[in-house]
C-alpha positions, -999 to +999 in steps of 0.1 A: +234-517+309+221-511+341+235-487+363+226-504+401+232-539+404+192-551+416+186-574+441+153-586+446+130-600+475+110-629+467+075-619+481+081-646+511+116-625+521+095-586+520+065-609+539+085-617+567+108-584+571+083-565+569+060-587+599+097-580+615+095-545+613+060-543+625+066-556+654+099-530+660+074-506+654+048-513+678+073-521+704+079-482+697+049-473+701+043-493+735+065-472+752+061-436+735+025-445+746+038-456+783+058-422+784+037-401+765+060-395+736+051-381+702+068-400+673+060-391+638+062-416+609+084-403+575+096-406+547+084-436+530+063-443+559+043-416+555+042-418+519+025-451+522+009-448+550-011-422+529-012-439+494-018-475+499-025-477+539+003-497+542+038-500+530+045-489+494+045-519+479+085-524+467+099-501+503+116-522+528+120-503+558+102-483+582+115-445+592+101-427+624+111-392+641+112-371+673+116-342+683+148-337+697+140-338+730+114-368+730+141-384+707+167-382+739+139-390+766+131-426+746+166-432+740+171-429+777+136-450+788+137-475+760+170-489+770+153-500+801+119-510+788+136-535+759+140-569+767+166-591+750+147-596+720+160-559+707+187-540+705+189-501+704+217-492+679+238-461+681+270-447+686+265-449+724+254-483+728+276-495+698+306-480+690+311-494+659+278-490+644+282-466+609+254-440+615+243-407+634+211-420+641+195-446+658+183-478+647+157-503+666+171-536+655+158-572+662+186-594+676+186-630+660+177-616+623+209-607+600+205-577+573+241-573+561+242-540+535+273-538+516+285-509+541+283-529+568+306-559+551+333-563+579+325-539+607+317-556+645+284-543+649+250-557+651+233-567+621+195-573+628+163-562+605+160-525+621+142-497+616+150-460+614+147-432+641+156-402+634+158-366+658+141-335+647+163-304+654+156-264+647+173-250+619+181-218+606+156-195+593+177-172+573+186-186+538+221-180+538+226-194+575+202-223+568+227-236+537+260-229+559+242-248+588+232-277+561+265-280+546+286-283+580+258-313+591+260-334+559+301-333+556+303-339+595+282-367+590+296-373+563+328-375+579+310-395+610+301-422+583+336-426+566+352-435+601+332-468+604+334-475+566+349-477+536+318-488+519+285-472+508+251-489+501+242-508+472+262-516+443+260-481+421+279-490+386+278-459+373+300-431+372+286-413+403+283-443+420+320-450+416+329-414+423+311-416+459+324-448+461+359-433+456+354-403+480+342-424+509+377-448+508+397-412+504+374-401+536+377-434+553+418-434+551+417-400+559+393-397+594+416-430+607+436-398+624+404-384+640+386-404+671+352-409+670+342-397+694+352-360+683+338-368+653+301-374+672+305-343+694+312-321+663+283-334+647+256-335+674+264-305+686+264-287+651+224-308+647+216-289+681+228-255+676+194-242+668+175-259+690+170-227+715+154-211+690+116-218+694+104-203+664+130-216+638+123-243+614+123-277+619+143-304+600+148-339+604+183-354+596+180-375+566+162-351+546+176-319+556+210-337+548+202-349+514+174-321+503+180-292+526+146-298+534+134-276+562+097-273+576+076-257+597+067-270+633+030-276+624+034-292+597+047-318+615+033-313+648+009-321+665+005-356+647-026-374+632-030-408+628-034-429+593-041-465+589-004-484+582-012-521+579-043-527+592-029-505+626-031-464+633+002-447+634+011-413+638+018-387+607+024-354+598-003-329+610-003-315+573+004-348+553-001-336+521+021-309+527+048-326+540+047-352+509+047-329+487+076-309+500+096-346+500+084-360+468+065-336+445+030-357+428+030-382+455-002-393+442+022-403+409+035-436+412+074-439+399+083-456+369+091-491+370+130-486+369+130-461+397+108-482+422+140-497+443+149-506+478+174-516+500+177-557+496+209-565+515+238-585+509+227-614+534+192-620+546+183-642+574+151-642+596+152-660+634+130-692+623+159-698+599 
């Protein structure tokens, strides 16, 4: 029996998110390129921005990243440059959305995860941005400083929901699934707002430090992954979809820090994404 319940796009459905998500995209790009930002594709992006030019051919979302302070300077400038077809989603501009980070989001599209089943927040096809912070150098620091970020966004998380993504079956899933109601009952005595200024200041503690490491969130929360500033920095640019984007300076570094033989495509069973509970696109 499988353990994660699939759900599966039909090639019309990954078609038109992903011409969705393009389009949040370049609308990033128009105004780091107005403002002279640096943004710096990840993750997945990267990954198949590298391998196959394009999105890897089962992935479903786009991640991009800043460095802390352009991430602040386009959060500031974009909520002026957007016009009503998008929505910038955070904890400042929506209270009730679940995560740290932001999320470019297109209004009049509906991507409902399981996590998001009954909170008040906007729902639109979005895409990832993430801030870059500094990070310990010292090994024993660096886990300490890891640790406190992942439970206090951990924490951050279980205040907005009870749920988690996806449909996990198995006994971990269940467990996590368990742990996140226990942390959801339990952070109803804590405000959220302390909960965001514990967090975001523990992410910027470092940030003084010119010559630390670099980290950003999602990775450093779930891998402990830490890198240096040029491998990152400054950023190239790769073909994505018949555009240029900007990557790591030292792509094949970077991939291989995050997944090992990059150049190795997964097995079947392992090649999954993040097909949502409700789907619906704005011609619908």
């Amino acid at each position: 029996m499988k353990n994660i319940i699939a759900k599966q796009y039909s090639d019309e459905e990954l078609k038109k998110l992903r011409c969705i998500q393009m389009e949040l995209l370049e609308e990033v790009i128009r105004i780091c390129e107005e403002y002279q930002l640096e943004y710096v594709a990840v993750e997945g992006t990267a990954l198949g921005a590298r391998r196959h030019q394009g999105y890897v051919p089962w992935d479903d979302d786009l991640d991009i990243a800043f460095m802390r302070e352009d991430y602040e300077q386009f959060l500031k400038v974009a909520q002026k440059e957007l016009d009503e077809r998008y929505f910038l989603q955070n904890y400042h501009t929506d209270p009730f959305s679940i995560g740290y980070y932001t999320k470019l989001r297109k209004n009049g599209t509906y991507f409902l995860q399981d996590c998001d089943i009954g909170i008040q927040m906007n729902t639109g096809i979005f895409i990832d941005i993430f801030p870059i912070d500094r990070v310990p150098n010292k090994k024993i620091k660096a886990k300490l400083h890891r640790w406190r970020v992942y439970l206090l966004h951990q924490f951050f998380i279980a205040k907005g929901t009870a749920g988690t993504i996806g449909e996990d079956i198995s006994l971990k899933g269940r467990v996590k699934k368990m742990i996140r109601i226990i942390l959801n009952f339990a952070m109803s005595f804590v405000s959220k707002e302390y909960l965001f200024q514990k967090l975001d200041s523990a992410l910027q503690k470092y940030n003084g430090n010119q010559n630390g490491r670099i980290a950003i969130l999602s990775e450093y929360m779930l891998k402990g992954l830490a890198l240096s500033y040029d491998c990152l920095f400054p950023v190239k640019k790769q073909t994505f979809e018949g555009r240029k984007i900007s990557v790591p300076a030292d792509i094949d570094k970077y991939l291989t820090l995050v997944y090992g033989d990059y150049m190795k495509l997964p097995p079947v069973s392992k090649r999954r994404n993040h097909r949502p509970v409700e789907l619906k696109f704005e011609s619908e």
